[in-house]
C-alpha positions as CSV (number, residue, x, y, z in Angstrom):
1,X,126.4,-1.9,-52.9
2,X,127.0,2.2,-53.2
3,X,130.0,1.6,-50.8
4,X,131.7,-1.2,-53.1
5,X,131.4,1.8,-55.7
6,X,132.8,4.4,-53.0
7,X,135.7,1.9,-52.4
8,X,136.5,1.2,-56.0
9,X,135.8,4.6,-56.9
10,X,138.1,6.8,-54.5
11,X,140.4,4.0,-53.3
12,X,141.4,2.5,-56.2
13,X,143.3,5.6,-57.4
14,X,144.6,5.7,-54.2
15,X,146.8,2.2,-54.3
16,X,147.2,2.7,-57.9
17,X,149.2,6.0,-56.9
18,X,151.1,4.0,-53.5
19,X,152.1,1.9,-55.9
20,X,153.3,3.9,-58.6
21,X,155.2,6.1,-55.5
22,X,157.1,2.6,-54.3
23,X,158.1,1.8,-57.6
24,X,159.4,5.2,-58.4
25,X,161.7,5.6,-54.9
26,X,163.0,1.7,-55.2
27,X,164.2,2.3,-58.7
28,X,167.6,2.0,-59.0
29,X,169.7,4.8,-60.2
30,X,173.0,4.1,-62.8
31,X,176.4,4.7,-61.6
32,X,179.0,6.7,-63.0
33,X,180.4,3.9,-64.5
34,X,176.7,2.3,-65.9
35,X,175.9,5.5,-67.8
36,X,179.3,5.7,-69.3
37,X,178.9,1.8,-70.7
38,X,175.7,2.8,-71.8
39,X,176.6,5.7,-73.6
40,X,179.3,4.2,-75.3
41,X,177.5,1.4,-76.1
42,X,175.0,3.5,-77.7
43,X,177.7,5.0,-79.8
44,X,178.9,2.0,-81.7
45,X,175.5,0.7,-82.2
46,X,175.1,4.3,-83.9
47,X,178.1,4.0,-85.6
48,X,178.0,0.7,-87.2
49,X,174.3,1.6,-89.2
50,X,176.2,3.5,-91.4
């Protein structure tokens, strides 16, 4: 039973962090293009509150 702990204990942090490093290095990253849409996007939505 102590090793179920052990395993739970030490190795669950471990393939919570393996899984938190694949997630973080398949993200995609936004083009040029993306960031500029998005920006720009953000603007008018700004704009038309007031």
């Amino acid at each position: 039973m102590e090793y179920l702990w052990f395993a739970v204990v030490f190795g669950g942090p471990i393939v919570l962090g393996a899984i938190l490093a694949l997630g973080m290095m398949k993200r995609r990253r936004l083009t040029a293009q993306e960031k500029q849409a998005s920006k720009e996007a953000t603007r008018k939505l700004y704009r038309s509150d007031d």
